[in-house]
C-alpha positions, -999 to 999 in steps of 0.1 A, spaced: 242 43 -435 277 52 -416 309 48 -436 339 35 -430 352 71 -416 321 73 -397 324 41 -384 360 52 -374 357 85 -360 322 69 -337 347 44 -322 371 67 -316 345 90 -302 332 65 -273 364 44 -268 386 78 -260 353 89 -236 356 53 -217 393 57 -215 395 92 -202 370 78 -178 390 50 -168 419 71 -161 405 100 -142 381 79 -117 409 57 -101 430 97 -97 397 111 -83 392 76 -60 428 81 -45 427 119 -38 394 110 -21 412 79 3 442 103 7 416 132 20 391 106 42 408 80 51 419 94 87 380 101 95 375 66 81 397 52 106 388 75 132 351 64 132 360 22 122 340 21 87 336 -11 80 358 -21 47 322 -32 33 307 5 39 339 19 24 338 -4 -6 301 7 -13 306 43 -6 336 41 -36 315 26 -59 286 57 -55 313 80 -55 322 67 -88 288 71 -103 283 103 -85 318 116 -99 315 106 -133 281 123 -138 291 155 -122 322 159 -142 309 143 -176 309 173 -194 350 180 -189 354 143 -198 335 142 -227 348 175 -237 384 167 -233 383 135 -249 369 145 -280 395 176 -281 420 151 -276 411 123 -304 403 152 -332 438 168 -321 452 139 -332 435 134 -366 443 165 -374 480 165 -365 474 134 -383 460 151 -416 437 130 -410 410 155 -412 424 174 -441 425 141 -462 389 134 -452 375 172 -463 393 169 -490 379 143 -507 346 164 -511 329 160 -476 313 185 -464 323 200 -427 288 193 -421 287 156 -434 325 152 -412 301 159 -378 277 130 -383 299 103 -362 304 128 -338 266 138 -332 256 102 -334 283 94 -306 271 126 -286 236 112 -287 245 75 -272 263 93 -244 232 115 -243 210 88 -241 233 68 -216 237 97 -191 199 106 -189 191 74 -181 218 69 -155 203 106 -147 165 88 -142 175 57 -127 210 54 -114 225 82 -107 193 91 -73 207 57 -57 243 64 -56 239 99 -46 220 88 -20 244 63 -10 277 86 -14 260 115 7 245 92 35 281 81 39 292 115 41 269 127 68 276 96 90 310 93 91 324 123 76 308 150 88 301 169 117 267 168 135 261 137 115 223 131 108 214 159 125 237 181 95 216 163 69 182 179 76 201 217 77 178 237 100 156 218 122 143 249 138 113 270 135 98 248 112 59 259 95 46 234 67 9 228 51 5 195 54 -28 195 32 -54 225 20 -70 232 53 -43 223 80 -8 240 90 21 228 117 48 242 136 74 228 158 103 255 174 126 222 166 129 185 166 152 162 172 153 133 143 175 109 163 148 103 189 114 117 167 107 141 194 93 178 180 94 211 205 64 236 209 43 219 184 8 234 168 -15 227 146 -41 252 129 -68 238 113 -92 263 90 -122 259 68 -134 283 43 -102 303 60 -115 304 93 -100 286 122 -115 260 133 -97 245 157 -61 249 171 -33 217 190 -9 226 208 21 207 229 55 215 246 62 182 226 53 155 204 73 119 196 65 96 174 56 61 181 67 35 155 50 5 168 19 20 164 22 46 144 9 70 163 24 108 182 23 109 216 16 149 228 25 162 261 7 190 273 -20 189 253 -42 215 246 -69 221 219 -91 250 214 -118 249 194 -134 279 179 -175 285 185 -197 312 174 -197 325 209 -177 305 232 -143 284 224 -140 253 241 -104 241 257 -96 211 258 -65 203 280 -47 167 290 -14 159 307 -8 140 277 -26 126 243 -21 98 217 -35 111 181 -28 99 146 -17 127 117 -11 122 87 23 140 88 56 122 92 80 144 113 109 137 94 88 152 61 93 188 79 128 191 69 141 162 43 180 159 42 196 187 23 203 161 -5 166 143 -6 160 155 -49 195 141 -61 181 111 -39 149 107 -61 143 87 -95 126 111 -122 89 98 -111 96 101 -74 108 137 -78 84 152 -99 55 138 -72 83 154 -39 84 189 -60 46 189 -66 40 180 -27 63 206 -14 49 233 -40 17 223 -21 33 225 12 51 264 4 86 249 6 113 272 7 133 250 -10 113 245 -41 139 263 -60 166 234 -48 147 206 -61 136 225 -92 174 229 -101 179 188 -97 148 184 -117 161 205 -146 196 193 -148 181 164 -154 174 171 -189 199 202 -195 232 180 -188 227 154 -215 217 183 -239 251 195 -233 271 167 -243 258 178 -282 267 218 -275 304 208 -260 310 179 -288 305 209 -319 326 228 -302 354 205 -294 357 195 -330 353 232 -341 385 239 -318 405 209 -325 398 206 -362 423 225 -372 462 219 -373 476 245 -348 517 255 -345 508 247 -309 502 208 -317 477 191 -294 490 211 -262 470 243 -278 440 223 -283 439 210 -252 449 240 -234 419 258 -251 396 228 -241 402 228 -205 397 267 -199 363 261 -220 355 234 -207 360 245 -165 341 279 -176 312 254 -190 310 233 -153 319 266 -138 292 287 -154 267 258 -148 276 257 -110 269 297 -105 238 297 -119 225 264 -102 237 283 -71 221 318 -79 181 299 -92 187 285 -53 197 320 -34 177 344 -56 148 352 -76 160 339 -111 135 312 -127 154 275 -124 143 267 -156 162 296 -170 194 295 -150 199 254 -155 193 262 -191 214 296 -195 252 282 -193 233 256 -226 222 287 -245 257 309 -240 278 278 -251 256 266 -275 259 305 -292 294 297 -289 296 261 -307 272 280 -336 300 309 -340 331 287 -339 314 257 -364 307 283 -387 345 299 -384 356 260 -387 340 255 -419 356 281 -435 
């Protein structure tokens, strides 16, 4: 059952979140407009298009700043209980440190709960929407700049067949010096090739020009050659090289089925979407690591005041988004395991909040 304090510190806990939300989204939103807005005008957005962009760039800004939120507002409120002697009053009376963290760990698992499920469900659709806005009227190269290199592309498209195309082009579904190998017991059987290949949407078929297809015999190979060819694949051109952003586009289900289909495939950017996949779960895991630590800083009355305690928050807190940025970055360049660097900045801090809560209660 909470108490009265608990009930008091809880809603101080998730009203001083919301607020610090409230009043860092509208400064984020207008150092956005002051950045964009001659590219906006430039390219005529529609007000409609702008309008929907700012509300993904809200969602999309809130969840990838959560943690200094949530970390600053909980520094801030406890600073002020304790300047207060608020918190003196409350040990005092024969509460445990331990038995004082309840509110907070109950308010750090509704946010929890409330950002992996925005995570799962929300979060894929305005990403998608904020970085789709980007790349069409922000950005250079527009839609070509959202599927990063379109050259020299080689995917598996299933166990026993393998395409290449030198380059397409997505705007008109046209691929360059295209082949396809197709092997059995890992011999080849047969092999395409075409100076190029478009896609057909009314149909859904490719059209190859140039055709040629050898097929490999015992003694002779047989050629096959045609000015041009219509053939159905099971491939989608636009599959060889999703947009740079397609895992923070994807709800949890979606995702997992992408990563195990371009594990299949031998994507070299397995690593990206394994990082998406994993934040997933490690962000909302550290709203409970930066919570213990923000009350073990703040709890006590400093000469400082609340400027100390917040001064203290902010450099942890940055190091925390900072920390978690380098190592999302270095799982993606190098060989370190995902898993481990998603999870890494988690286990330093969380070392951390067991070190300063046990200084705090003494």
């Amino acid at each position: 059952m909470l108490t009265i304090i608990d009930k008091y510190i809880l809603k101080r806990y998730l009203a001083t979140f919301v607020v610090m939300l409230l009043l860092f989204i509208p400064i984020g939103i207008v150092v956005d407009v002051s950045e964009k807005i001659n590219k906006m005008l430039e390219n005529k957005v529609p007000i409609l298009e702008i309008g929907l962009y700012y509300y993904n760039f809200t969602v999309y800004f809130a969840n990838s700043l959560f943690p200094i939120f949530l970390f600053l507002s909980v520094i801030w409120f406890t600073s002020k209980l304790a300047n207060d002697t608020e918190i003196i009053a409350i040990l005092s009376s024969g509460i445990s440190f331990t038995r004082f963290l309840r509110p907070y760990i109950i308010g750090a698992s509704i946010v929890s709960v409330f950002v992996l499920l925005m995570g799962f469900f929300v979060v894929p659709a305005a990403s998608e929407g904020f970085n789709n806005f980007r790349y069409t009227y922000l950005k250079g190269g527009g839609k070509e700049a959202m599927r990063g290199d379109n050259t020299d592309v080689y995917r598996q498209i299933n166990d026993n067949e393998f395409i290449y195309v030198n380059s397409f082009n997505t705007e008109s579904k046209t691929a360059f010096n295209f082949s396809l190998e197709k092997f059995k017991n890992e011999k080849l059987i047969h092999k395409i090739t075409a100076s190029r290949i478009k896609w057909n949407p009314k149909d859904s078929t490719y059209t190859m020009f140039d055709y040629t297809k050898r097929t490999v015999g015992e003694l002779n190979d047989k050629i096959e050659k045609l000015p041009q060819k219509d053939a159905v694949f099971t491939f989608d051109l636009e599959d060889l090289t999703p947009v740079v952003y397609i895992a923070e586009t994807l709800s949890l289900g979606k995702l997992n089925a992408f990563i195990e289909k371009e594990r299949e495939r031998g994507s070299s950017n397995i690593n990206v979407y394994l990082v998406v996949l994993y934040k997933k779960y490690s962000v909302p895991v550290s709203a409970f690591i930066l919570t213990i630590i923000a009350v073990a800083v703040s709890s006590m009355k400093r000469r400082g005041g609340m400027g100390t305690n917040l001064a203290i928050g902010i450099a942890l807190a940055f190091a925390f988004v900072f920390f978690d940025k380098i190592f999302g970055v270095l799982a993606e360049k190098s060989s370190i395991p995902p898993m481990l660097a998603v999870w890494l900045p988690n286990i330093a801090f969380g070392i951390l909040a067991i070190y300063l809560l046990r200084n705090a209660k003494r």
